[in-house]
Steps between C-alpha positions, in 0.01 A plus 500: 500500500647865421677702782390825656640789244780628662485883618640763270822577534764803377691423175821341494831679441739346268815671396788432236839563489664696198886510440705635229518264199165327566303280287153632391378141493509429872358849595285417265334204632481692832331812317239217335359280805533809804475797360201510229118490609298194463149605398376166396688345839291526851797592693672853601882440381762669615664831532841516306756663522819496299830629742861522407814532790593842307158664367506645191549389174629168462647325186350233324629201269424640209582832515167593666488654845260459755429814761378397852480808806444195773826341666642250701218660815210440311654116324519395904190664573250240304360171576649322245856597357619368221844526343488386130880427413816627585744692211768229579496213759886524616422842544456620895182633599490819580466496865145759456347267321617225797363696752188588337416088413609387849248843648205369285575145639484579845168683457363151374493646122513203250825550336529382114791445217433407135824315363811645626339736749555228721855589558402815660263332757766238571748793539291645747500165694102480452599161340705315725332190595247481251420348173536747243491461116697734227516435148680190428782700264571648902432218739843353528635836572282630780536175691878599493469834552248453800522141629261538763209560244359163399507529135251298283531552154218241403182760557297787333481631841598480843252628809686478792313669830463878378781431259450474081757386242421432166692351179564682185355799400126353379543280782394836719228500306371172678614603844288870432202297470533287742523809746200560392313157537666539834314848569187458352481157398518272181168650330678837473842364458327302182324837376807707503682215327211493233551865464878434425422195292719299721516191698322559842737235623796290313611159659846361440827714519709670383696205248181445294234680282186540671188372383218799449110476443453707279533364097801610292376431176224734385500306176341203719223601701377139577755422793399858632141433508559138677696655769234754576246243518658308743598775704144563548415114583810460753290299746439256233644212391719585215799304291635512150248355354218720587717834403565340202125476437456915552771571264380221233827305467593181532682447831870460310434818370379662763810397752727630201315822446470622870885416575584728195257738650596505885822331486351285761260190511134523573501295871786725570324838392154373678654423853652807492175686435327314738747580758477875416125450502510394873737761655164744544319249622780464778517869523133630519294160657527281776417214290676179593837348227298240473189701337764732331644208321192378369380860370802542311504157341754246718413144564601527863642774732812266524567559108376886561785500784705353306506714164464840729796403725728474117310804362542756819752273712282542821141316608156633425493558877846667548364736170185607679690534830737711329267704320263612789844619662614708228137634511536592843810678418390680250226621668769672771785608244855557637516811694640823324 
């Protein structure tokens, strides 16, 4: 059954760091998921606000330049910070931008890298004794430079306690949005993602292509129109042979056609879906795993359990645990 609505709450603060010689791209990705308005999304999002150590203008890859008035004050200041890169990795951190991460982190800010940003949290020792991810072109070096930090190269993303690290550069992209599943749950996290025409959520890691619902091939509508069937008959029982019926293929064909198309198989692309399908269910009801797994189309909650412990490498229960504590976090951000 659904939960009380939660009481309204002020909007969350993120800001991001800018240095000299950024990439547009990361910003970028930032600027897209925190900092526009979501009129067709029932949530408030954020307040952003773009900082730099020196304000001013600062120079861009590219020969662009960016122009920010806010500093290292108002970076500390927010609830979450994120730091999207670093100009080089054996490069010291400047000790400003040190004190700033290790001030937001004691205020109980989430603190956030994309790629090589992580060598600035690590610098300021907000990594030592936790599992932390870079991109994989890095990993090897931050373990040496920082041995305490328990590098994993394998992952997307890393959430350890209030602390973020993501992959490569698009692999902020999937930590962004899960922030946001965190904050206001999957239903928004999946709208924004629509909006982007991205992945809500990507499995596997960083050594592999990711599967994606949505068709590559406009020439070939049929797989398209199969997948949105049986994404609106997940609690159904559903195999090869009956999504080779909706696209009218034979089911050789259709096997051949959708790995072109997704890069993936269809079991693999419908547990998946069926996972995402359940993580509202876990975040707005108090509806048993059992009942969960049957609306969303498992034989059992042991094979639910199962194919959500590989997708989001916790339980169903540790998920909803987690998620009613972020909630109550969020509804008391970090003091300023």
């Amino acid at each position: 059954m659904p939960r009380s609505a939660t009481s309204a709450r002020p909007r969350q603060t993120v800001s991001v760091l800018a240095y000299d010689g950024m990439s547009a791209f990361e910003t970028g990705i930032v600027t897209e998921v925190f900092g526009l308005t979501w009129p067709d999304v029932e949530a408030d999002g954020y307040e952003l606000t773009i900082c730099a150590e020196h304000p001013g203008p600062i120079p861009m890859k590219g020969g662009a330049t960016l122009r920010t008035p806010h500093g290292l004050e108002a970076f500390a200041a927010a609830d979450t910070v994120i730091v999207p890169s670093v100009s080089e990795v054996a490069a010291d951190t400047s000790p400003g931008v040190i004190a700033a991460l290790r001030s937001a982190h004691r205020r109980g800010a989430r603190v956030v890298s994309i790629c090589s940003g992580a060598f600035a949290l690590a610098a300021a020792g907000l990594l030592d004794g936790r599992r932390a991810t870079t991109h994989w072109v890095y990993a090897e070096r931050l373990g040496k430079m920082f041995p305490r930090v328990l590098v994993d190269p394998g992952p997307l993303y890393v959430a350890d306690g209030t602390v973020f690290t993501s992959a490569g550069c698009a692999a902020g992209l999937d930590l962004c949005l899960h922030l946001v599943r965190l904050d206001f749950g999957a239903a928004t996290a999946n709208a924004v993602a629509r909006r982007l025409v991205v992945p809500a959520h990507r499995d596997g890691g960083q050594a592999q292509y990711i599967e994606t619902p949505v068709s590559t091939d406009p020439g070939d509508d049929r797989i398209a129109r199969s997948m949105r069937w049986a994404l609106e008959h997940l609690a159904e029982r559903i195999d090869v042979d009956a999504l080779a019926a909706r696209a009218h293929m034979s089911p050789r064909s259709y096997l051949r056609h959708f790995s072109r198309t997704t890069g993936t198989s269809p079991i693999r692309w419908l547990i998946a879906q069926r996972v995402q399908a359940s993580l509202p269910l876990l975040e707005t009801t108090d509806t048993t795993v059992e009942a969960i797994a049957a609306a969303v189309g498992f034989e059992s909650a042991v094979t639910y359990r199962h194919h959500f412990g590989r997708a989001m490498r916790t339980s169903p229960s540790a998920y909803r645990r987690a998620f009613e504590q972020q909630q109550g976090a969020a509804r008391a951000p970090a003091a300023r």
